[in-house]
Each structure stands twice: as C-alpha cells, then as structure tokens.
C-alpha positions as a Markdown table, in Angstrom:
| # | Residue | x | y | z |
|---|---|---|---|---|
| 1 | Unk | 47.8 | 89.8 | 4.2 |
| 2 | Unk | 45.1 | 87.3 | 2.4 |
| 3 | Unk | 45.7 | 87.4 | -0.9 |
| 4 | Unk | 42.2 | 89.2 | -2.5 |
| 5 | Unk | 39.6 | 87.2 | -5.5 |
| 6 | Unk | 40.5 | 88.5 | -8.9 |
| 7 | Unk | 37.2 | 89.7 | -10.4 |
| 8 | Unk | 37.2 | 90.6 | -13.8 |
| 9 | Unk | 34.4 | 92.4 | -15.4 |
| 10 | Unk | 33.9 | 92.0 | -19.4 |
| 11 | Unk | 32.1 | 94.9 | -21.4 |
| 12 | Unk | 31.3 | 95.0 | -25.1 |
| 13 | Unk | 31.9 | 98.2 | -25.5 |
| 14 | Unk | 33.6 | 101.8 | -23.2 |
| 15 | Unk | 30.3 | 103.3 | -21.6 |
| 16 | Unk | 31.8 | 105.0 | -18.1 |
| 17 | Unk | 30.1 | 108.0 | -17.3 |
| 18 | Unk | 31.2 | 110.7 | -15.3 |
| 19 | Unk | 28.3 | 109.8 | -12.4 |
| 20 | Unk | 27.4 | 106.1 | -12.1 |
| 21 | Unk | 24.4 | 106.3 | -10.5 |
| 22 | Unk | 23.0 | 103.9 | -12.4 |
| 23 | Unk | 25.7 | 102.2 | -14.2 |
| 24 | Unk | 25.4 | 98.1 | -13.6 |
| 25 | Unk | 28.8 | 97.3 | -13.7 |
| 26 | Unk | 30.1 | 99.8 | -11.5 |
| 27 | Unk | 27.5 | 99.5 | -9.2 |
| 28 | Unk | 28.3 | 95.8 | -8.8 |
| 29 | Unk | 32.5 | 96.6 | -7.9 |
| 30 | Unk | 31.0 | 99.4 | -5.2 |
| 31 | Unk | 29.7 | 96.4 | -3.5 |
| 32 | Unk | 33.1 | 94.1 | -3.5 |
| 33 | Unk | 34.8 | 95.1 | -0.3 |
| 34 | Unk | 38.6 | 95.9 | -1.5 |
| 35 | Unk | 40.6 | 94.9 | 1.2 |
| 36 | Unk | 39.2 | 90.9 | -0.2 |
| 37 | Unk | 38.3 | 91.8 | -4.1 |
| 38 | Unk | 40.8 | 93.4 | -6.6 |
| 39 | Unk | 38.9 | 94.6 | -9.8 |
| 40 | Unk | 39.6 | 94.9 | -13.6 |
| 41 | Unk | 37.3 | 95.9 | -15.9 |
| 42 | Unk | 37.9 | 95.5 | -19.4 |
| 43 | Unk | 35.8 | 96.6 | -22.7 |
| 44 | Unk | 36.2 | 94.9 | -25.9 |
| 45 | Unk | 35.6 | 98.3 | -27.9 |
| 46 | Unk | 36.7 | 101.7 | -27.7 |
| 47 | Unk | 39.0 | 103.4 | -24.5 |
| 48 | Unk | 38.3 | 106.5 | -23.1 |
| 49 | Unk | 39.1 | 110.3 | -24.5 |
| 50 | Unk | 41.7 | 112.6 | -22.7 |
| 51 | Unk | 39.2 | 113.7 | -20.1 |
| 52 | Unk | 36.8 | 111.4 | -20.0 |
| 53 | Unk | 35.7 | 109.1 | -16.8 |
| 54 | Unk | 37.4 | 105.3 | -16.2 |
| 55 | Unk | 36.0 | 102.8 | -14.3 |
| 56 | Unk | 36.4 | 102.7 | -10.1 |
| 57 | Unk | 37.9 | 99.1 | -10.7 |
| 58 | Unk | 41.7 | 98.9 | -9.6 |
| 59 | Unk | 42.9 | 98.2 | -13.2 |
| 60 | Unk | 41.3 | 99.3 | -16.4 |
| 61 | Unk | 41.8 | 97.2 | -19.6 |
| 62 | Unk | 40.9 | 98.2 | -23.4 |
| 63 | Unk | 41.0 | 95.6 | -25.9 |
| 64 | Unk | 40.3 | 97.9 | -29.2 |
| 65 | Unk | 38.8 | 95.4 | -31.0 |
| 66 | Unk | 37.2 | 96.7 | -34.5 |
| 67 | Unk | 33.8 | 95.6 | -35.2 |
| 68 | Unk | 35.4 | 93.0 | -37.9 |
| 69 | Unk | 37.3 | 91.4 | -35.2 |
| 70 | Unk | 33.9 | 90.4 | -33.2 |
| 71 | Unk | 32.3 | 89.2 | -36.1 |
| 72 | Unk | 31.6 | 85.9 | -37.1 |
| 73 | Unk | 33.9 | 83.1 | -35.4 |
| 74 | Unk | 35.9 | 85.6 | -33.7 |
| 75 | Unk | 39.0 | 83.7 | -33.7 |
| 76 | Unk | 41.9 | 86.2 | -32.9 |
| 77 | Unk | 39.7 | 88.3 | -30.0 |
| 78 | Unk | 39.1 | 84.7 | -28.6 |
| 79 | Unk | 43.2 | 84.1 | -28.7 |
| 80 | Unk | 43.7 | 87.7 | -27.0 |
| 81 | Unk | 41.2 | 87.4 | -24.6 |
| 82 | Unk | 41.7 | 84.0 | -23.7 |
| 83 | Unk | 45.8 | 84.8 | -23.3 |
| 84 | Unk | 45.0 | 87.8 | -21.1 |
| 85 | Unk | 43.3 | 85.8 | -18.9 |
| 86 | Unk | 45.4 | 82.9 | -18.2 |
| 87 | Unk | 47.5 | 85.2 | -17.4 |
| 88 | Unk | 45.8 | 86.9 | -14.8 |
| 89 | Unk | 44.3 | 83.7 | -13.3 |
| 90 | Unk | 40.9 | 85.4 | -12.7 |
| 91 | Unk | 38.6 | 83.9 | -9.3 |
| 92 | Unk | 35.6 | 85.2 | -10.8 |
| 93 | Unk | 34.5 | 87.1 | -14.6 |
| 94 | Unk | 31.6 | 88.6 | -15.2 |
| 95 | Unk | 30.0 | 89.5 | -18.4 |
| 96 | Unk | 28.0 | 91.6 | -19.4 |
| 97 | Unk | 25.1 | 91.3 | -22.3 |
| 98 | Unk | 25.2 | 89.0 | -24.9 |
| 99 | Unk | 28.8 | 89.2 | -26.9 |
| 100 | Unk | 31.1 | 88.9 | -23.9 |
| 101 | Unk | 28.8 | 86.0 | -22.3 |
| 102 | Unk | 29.1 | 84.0 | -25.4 |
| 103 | Unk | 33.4 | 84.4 | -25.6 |
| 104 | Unk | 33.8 | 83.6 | -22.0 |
| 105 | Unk | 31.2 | 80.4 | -22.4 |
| 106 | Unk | 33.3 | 78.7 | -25.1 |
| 107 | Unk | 37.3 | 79.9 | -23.5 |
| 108 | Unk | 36.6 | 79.0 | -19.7 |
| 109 | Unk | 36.6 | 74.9 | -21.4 |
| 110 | Unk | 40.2 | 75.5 | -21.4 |
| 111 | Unk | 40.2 | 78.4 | -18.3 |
| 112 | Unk | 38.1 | 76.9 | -16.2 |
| 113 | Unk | 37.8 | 80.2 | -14.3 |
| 114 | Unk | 35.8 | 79.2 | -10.8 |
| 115 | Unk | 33.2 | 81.1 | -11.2 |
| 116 | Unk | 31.8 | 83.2 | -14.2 |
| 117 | Unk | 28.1 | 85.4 | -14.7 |
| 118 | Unk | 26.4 | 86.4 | -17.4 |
| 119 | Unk | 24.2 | 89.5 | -17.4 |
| 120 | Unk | 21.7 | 89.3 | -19.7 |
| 121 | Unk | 19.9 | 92.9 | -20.2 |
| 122 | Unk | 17.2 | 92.4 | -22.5 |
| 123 | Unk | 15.5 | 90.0 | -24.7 |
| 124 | Unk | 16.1 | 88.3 | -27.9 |
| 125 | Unk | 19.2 | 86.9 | -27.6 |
| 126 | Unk | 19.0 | 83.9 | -27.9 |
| 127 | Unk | 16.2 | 83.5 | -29.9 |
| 128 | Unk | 18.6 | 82.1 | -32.5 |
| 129 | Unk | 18.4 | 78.1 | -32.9 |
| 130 | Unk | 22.0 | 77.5 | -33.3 |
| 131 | Unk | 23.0 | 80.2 | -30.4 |
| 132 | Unk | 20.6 | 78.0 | -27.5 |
| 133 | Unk | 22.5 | 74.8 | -29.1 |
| 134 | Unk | 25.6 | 76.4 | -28.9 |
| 135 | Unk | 24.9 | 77.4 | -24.9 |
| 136 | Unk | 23.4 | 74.4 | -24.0 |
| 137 | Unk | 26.3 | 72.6 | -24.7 |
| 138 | Unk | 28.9 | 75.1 | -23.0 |
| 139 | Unk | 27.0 | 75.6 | -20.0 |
| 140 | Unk | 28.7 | 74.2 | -16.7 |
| 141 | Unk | 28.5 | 74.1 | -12.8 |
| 142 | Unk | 31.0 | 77.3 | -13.3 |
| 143 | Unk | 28.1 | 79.6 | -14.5 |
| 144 | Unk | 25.5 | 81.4 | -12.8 |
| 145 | Unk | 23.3 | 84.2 | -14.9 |
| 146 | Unk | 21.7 | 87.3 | -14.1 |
| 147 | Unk | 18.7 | 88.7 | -16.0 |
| 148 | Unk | 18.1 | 92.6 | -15.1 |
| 149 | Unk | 14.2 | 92.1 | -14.2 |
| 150 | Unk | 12.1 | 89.1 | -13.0 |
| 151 | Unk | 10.6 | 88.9 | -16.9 |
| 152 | Unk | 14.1 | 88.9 | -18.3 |
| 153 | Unk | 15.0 | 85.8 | -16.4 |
| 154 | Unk | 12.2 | 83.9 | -17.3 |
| 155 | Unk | 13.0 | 84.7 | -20.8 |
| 156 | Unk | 15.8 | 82.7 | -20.0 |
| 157 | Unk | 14.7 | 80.0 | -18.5 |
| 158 | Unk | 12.1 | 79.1 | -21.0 |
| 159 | Unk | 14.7 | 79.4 | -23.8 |
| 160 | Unk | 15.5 | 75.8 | -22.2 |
| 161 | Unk | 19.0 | 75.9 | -23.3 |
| 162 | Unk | 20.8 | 75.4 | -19.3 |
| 163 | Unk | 19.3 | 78.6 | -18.0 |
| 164 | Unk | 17.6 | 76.9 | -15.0 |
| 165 | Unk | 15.6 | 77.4 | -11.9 |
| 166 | Unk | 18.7 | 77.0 | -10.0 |
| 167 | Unk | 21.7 | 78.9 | -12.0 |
| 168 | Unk | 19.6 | 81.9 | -13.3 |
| 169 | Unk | 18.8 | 85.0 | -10.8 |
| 170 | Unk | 16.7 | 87.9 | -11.3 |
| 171 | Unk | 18.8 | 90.9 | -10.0 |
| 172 | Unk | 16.5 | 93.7 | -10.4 |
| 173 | Unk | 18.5 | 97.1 | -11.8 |
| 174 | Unk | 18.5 | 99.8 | -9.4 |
| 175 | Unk | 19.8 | 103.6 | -9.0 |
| 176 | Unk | 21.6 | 105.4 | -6.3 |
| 177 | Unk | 18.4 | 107.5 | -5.5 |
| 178 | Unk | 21.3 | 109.6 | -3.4 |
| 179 | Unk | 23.1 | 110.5 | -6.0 |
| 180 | Unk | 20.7 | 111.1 | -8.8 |
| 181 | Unk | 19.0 | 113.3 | -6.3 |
| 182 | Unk | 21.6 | 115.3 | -6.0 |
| 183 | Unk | 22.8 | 115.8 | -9.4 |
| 184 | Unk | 19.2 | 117.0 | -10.1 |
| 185 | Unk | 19.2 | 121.0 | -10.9 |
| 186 | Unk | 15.6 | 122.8 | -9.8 |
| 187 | Unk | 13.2 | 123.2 | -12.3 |
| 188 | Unk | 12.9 | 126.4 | -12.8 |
| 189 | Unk | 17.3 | 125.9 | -13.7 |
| 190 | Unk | 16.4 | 122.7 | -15.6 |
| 191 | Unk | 13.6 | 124.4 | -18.1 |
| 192 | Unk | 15.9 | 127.4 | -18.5 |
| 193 | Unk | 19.1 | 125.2 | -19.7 |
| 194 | Unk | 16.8 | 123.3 | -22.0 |
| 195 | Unk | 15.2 | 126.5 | -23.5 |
| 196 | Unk | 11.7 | 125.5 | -22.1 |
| 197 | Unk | 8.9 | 127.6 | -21.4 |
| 198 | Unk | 8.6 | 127.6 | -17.5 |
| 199 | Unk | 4.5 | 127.8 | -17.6 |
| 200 | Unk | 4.1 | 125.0 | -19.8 |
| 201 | Unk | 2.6 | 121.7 | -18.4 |
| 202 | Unk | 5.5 | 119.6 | -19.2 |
| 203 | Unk | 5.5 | 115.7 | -20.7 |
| 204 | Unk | 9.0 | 114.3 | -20.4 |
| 205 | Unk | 10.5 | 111.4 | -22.3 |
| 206 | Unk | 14.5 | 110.3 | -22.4 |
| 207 | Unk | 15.8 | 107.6 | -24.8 |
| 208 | Unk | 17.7 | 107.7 | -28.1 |
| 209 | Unk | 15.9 | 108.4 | -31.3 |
| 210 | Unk | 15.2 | 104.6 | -32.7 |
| 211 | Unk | 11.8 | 103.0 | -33.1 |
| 212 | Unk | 12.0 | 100.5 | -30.7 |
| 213 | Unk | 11.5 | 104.0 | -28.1 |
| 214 | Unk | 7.8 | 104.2 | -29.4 |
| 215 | Unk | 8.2 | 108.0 | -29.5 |
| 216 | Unk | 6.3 | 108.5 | -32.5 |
| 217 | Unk | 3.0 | 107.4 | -31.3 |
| 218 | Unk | 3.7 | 109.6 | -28.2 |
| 219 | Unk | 3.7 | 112.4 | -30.9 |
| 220 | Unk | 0.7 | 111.3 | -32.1 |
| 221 | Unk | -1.3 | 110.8 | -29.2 |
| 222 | Unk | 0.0 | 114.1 | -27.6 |
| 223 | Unk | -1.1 | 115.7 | -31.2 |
| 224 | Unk | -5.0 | 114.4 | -30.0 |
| 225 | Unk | -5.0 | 116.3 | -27.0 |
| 226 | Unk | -2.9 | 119.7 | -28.5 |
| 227 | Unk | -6.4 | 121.4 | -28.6 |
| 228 | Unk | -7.3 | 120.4 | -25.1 |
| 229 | Unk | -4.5 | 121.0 | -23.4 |
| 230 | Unk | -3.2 | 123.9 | -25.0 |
| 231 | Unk | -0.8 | 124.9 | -22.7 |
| 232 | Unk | 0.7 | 121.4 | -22.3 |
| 233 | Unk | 4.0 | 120.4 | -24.1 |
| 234 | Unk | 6.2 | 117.5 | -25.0 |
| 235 | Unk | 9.9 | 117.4 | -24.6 |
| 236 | Unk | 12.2 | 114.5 | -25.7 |
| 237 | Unk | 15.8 | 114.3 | -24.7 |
| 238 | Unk | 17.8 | 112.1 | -26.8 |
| 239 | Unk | 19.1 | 111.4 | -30.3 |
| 240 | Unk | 19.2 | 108.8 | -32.8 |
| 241 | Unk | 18.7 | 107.7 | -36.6 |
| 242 | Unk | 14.9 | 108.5 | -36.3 |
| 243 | Unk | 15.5 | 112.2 | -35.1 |
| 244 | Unk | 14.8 | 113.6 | -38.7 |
| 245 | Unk | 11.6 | 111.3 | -39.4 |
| 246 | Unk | 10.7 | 112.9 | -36.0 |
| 247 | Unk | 10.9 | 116.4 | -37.0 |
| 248 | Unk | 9.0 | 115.5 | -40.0 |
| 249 | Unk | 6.0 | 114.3 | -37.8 |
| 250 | Unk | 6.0 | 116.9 | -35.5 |
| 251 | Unk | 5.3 | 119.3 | -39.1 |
| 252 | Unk | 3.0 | 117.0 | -40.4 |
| 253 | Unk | 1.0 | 117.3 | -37.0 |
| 254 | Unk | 1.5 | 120.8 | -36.5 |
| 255 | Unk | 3.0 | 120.6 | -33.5 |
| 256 | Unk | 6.4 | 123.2 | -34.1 |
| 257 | Unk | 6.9 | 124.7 | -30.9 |
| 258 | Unk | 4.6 | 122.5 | -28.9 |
| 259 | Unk | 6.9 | 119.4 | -29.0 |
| 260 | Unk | 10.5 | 119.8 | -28.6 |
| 261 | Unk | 13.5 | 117.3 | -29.4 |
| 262 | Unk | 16.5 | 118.6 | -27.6 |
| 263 | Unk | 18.9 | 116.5 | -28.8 |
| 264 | Unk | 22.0 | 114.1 | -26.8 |
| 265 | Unk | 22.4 | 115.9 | -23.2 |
| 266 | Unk | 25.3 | 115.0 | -21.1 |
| 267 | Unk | 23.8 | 113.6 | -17.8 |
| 268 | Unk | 20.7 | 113.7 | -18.6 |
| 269 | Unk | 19.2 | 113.3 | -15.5 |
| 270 | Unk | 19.6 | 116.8 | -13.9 |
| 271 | Unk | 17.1 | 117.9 | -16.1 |
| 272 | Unk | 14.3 | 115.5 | -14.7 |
| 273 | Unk | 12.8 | 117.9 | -12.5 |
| 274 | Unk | 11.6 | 120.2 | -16.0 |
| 275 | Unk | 9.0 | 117.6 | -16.5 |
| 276 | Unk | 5.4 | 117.6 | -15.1 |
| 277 | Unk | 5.1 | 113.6 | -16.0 |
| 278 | Unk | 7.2 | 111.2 | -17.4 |
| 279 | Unk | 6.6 | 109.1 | -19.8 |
| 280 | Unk | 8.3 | 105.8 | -21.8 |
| 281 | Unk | 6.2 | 104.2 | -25.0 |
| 282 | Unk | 8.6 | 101.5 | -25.3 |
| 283 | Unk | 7.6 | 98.5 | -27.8 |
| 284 | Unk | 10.2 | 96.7 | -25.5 |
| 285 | Unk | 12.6 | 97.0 | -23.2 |
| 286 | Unk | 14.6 | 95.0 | -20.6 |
| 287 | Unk | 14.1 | 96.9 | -18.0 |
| 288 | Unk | 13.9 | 100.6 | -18.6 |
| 289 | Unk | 16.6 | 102.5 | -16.1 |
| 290 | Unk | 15.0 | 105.3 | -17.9 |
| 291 | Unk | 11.5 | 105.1 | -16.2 |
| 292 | Unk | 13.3 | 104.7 | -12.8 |
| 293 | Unk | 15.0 | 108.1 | -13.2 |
| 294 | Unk | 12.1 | 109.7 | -14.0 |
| 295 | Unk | 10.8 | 108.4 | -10.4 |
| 296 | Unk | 13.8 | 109.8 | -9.2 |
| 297 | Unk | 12.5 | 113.3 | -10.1 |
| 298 | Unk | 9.3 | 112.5 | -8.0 |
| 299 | Unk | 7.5 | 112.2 | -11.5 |
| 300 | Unk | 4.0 | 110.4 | -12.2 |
| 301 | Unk | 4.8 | 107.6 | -15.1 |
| 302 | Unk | 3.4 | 106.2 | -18.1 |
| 303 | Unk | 4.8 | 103.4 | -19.6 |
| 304 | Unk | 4.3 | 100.6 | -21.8 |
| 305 | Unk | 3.2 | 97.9 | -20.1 |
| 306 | Unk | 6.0 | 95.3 | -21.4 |
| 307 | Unk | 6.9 | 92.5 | -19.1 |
| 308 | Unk | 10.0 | 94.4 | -17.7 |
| 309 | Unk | 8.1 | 97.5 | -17.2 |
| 310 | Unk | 5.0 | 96.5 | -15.9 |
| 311 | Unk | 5.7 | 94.9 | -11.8 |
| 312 | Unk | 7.4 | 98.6 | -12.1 |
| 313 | Unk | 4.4 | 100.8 | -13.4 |
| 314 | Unk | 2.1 | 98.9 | -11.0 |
| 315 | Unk | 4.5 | 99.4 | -7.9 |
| 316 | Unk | 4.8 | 102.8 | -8.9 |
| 317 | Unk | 0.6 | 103.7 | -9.3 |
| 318 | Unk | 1.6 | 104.7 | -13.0 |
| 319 | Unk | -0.8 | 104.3 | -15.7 |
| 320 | Unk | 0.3 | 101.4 | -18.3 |
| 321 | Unk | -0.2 | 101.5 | -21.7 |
| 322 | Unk | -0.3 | 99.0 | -24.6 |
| 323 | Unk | 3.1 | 99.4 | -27.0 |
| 324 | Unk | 2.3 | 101.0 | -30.4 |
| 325 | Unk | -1.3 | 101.9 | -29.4 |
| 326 | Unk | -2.0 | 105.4 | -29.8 |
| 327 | Unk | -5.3 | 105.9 | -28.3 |
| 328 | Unk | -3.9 | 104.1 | -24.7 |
| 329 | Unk | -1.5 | 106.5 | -24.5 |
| 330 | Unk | -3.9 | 109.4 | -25.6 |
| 331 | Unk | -6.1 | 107.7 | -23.0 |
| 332 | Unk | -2.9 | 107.5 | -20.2 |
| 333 | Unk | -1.9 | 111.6 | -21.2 |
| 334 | Unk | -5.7 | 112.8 | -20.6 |
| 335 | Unk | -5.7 | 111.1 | -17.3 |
| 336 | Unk | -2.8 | 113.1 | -16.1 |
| 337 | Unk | -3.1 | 116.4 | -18.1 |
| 338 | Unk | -6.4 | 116.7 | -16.2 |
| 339 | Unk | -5.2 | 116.9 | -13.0 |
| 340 | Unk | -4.6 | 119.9 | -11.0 |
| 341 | Unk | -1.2 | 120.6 | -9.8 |
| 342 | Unk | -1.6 | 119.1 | -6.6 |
| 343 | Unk | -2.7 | 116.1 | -7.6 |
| 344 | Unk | -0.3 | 115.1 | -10.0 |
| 345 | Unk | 2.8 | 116.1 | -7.5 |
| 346 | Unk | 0.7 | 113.1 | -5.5 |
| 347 | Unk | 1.3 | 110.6 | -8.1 |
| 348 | Unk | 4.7 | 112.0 | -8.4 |
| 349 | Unk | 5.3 | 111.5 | -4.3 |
| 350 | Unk | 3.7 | 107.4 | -4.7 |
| 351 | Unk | 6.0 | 107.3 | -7.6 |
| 352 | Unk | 9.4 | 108.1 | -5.8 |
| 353 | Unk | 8.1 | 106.4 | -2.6 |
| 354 | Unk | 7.8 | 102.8 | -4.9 |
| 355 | Unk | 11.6 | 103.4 | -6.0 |
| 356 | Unk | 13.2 | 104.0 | -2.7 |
| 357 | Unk | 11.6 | 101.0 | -1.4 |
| 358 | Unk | 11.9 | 98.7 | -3.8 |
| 359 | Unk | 15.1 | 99.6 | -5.8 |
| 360 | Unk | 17.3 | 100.7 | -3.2 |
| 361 | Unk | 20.8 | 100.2 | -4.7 |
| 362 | Unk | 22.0 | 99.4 | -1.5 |
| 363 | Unk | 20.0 | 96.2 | -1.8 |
| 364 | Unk | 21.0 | 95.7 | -5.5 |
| 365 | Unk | 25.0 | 95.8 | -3.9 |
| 366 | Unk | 24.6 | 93.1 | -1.5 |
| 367 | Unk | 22.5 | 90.4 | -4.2 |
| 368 | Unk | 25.1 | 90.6 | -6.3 |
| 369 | Unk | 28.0 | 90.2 | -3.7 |
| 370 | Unk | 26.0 | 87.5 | -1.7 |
| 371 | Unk | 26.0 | 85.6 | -5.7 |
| 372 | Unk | 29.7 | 86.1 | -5.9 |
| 373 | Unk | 30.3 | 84.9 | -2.6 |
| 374 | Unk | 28.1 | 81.5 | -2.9 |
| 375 | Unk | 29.5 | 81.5 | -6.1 |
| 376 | Unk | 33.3 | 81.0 | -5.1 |
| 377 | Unk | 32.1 | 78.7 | -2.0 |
| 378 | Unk | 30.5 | 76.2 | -4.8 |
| 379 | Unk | 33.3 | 76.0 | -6.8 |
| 380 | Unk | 35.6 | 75.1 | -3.4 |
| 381 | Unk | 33.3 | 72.0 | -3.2 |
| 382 | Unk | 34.4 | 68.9 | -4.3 |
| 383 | Unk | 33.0 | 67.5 | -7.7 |
C-alpha cells in the first residue's frame, strides 16, 4: 500500500464540538480522502473532559501549554513543538489563526515541512510593525495562506508583508446546511426550551456577550420601536463579560421581559428556528459563521455591513446596516417588523436559497483539498 501524506493541523486552543457542522478544521480533514491522508490534530491549550467530543483526525495531540508558555518569545513551546514534529516528519501542517501561524513560520527554517497554510480568520493581526517585519522575512515558497472571506484576504495582501496575489487564497467559510438542518428542533419546541413566549414576533441574535458583538445598540434600537411593535421581542443567546452591563440597559430602557439574554446554550443552533429574523450588529467580524446559521433556519438577516459580512447580506437580500449606528438598525428592524407573516418567511426562503448555493460545504471541501494537492505537487518541483 502507498504510504499516505502526513497532515497535521495546529489549533491554539481545544474547541471540538459535539456536531461540526461548521467547525473549519474538521471540515477541512472530511475532505482528505483517508485511504492517501493520515490526520493529527493538535491544540496548543486545553484537552478534552471525560465525555466531551475529539477531533475525526486519526490521532489527537494536546500540548497543555499555559498561557505563560505562549507569551512573549515562546521559547520552550517552540522546542516542544518543533521536536514533535521532526519526529513525525509531517507532508503538510496547517495552522490555524494567528499564534500557531507565527510558530510554524519561524520552526519550518529548520523543518522545512513541504508544504504549510495559514488560516487567517479575521483582522488585525498583523497590524503590528514588527509582526509584518517579522513575516516578511520568514515567508517562503513552502507557504500558502487562507483568509476565511474574500475581504479577509485582501487584508492580507495589502499588509504587503509576502501575503501575495499568488500565495494567499480566499476560502470562503461554509456549513453543512445538512446537518445543521437537521439538528434544528421546530419552533414551537425551540421557544418552549428557551422559555419564550410562542406569539411573540421574535428578533434573534447569537454571539458571546463582548462589545465587539454590537448588541447594545441592538437594545437600543429595538427599545425605539418597543411602542410600535408591542408584541415584538428580542432574544440573545450567548454570554460574555458584558452580560451584566447588558442587563443593566435592558432596566434603563425598560425593556424587562421584552428582551431576553439566555445565556451560553450548548449547540446553539437547534434553537434557530424560535426566531422570526436574525440579526448580527457586529463592529467587525471575519466572517460571521453566526449570520450563516441563521440562514440556515430560513431567517431574513440584518447585519452590519462590514467587509466580511456584506458580499453575504447582499447575496442573501438582507438589509445592512452601519456598525454602532443605532437609527440604521432601528431603520433595518422597522423594515422587517412591518411585514406580514408571509412576507417575511419570503425573505427567509431568498435567505436560505443564497446559502445553499453559494456556501455549499461540499464546495468549501474540495478548495481546500485541491490547495493541498497543488500544494504538495509544488514542493515536488525542482528549485
């Protein structure tokens, strides 16, 4: 038998869930055909709990670092790292966000592994002066990079520190519309296991509790319309270090009872369905998987209209917003709220039509093995 490509996938931190509809990294191994890949992935922080899900690859590796130990020069999770992989004489690593990407750049001068990709997930990373110095110089013919939306990998590019036409790729995230589908409870069962009124016109929002989210002005501009729409209500799944300056504006507003934080919920996608519309005031994001799920429930979107988000809102016939602008998103929830039933199911219909044509995961499975493939054929060409 021909012996298979080692591929090695590097994660900052444990973050298998128990479905994977829409987890990157394992979606990328579902597309390596065993029988010529074997598969490790390995996180930097954390393992799993008795009970909790591991990763589809073959072989499962936990590093354990503490947050010390990937501070600063990083010196003896460089030694481990690099050790572990000379040892397993990987064909191809990939890395995912920012941490990982920036270890594997400075060991593979002494691994020269054949073929490595970074995944870059957002923006900002390399904002930093001496980071784009420092990746200029380590960049070489054995890296390609990914950026998780057309916008992200133009960030890249114009950071003009080797991210080029030619060794950067936009691999646009996608979902396994199958499965999320089918994980999805009714919504009459998803408004009773939240505790939500089931005659209430419902606005749904998912994300953890930070600023960056933009929920509070989705508060806000919801508070505007209470009086119009007074059967219309606001629930936000997620948690976070902003959840109690939340509560506190959902008192100042008056809004107790009307607008509803329910907190971390395992899988939170089965409860899409609840909602009515769906709705993501980011101030910025990479992509957003979140505003893809909620097209998943057959859900009419609004969204900030961030360079990640906004090829997506278009596509979708969503209504985009400006970030941190309360009266475009009071503007966005009148438009919607005013509908009749029927209409808004529509919006919801030309929503989930957008996503199963244009974020097929099926699709998303073959770009990335069709970059590892050209990937290893390059590095069998002579110098």
């Amino acid at each position: 038998m021909k012996q298979r490509y080692k591929v090695l996938q590097l994660q900052p931190d444990y973050n298998i869930k128990q479905h994977d509809f829409a987890d990157l990294a394992e979606q990328v191994f579902k597309a390596l055909p065993p029988e010529r890949f074997e598969t490790t992935m390995a996180f930097l922080k954390g393992r799993p709990e008795p009970g909790q899900a591991v990763s589809r690859a073959d072989h499962s590796v936990y590093f354990e670092f503490s947050d010390k130990a990937l501070k600063g020069m990083r010196l003896k999770a460089l030694w481990q790292v690099f050790k572990f992989c000379r040892r397993e004489r990987f064909d191809v690593v990939i890395c995912n966000r920012f941490k990982p990407v920036n270890m594997l750049l400075q060991l593979n001068r002494w691994l020269k592994i054949p073929l490595c990709i970074g995944i870059s997930h957002g923006f900002g990373e390399y904002d930093r002066f001496y980071r784009r110095r420092q990746t200029r110089r380590l960049i070489d013919r054995h890296w390609q990079f990914v950026g998780v939306s057309p916008a992200v990998r133009q960030y890249l590019i114009e950071c003009q520190c080797g991210f080029t036409e030619h060794n950067t790729h936009g691999i646009t995230n996608a979902i396994d519309i199958e499965q999320a589908t089918a994980l999805q409870l009714s919504r009459s069962e998803a408004r009773t296991q939240l505790g939500l009124p089931h005659d209430a016109r419902l606005i749904g929002a998912l994300g953890r509790l930070v600023p960056v989210k933009g929920h509070t002005y989705l508060i806000q501009a919801f508070a505007a319309l209470q009086d119009k729409y007074p059967h219309a209500q606001l629930a936000i799944i997620g948690a976070g270090r902003e959840q109690a300056r939340l509560h506190a504006e959902i008192e100042r507003l008056g809004l107790a009872g009307r607008v509803h934080l329910l907190g971390f919920r395992e899988n939170a996608l089965q409860y899409v369905r609840a909602f009515d519309l769906w709705a993501m005031p980011s101030l910025a994001e990479g992509l957003g998987l979140a505003l893809l799920e909620g097209m998943s429930g057959h859900l009419p979107v609004i969204a900030s209209d961030v360079p990640a988000m906004l090829p997506l809102i278009q596509g979708a016939g969503g209504l985009a917003v400006k970030p941190a602008d309360v009266d475009s998103l009071t503007a966005a929830l009148d438009t919607y709220l005013a509908l009749d039933d029927q209409a808004l199911r529509s919006k919801g219909e030309q929503a989930y039509a957008y996503l199963t044509r244009e974020h097929d995961i099926e699709v998303f499975r073959q770009q990335y093995l069709r970059l590892i493939e050209s990937g290893l054929s390059a590095a069998k060409e002579p110098k």
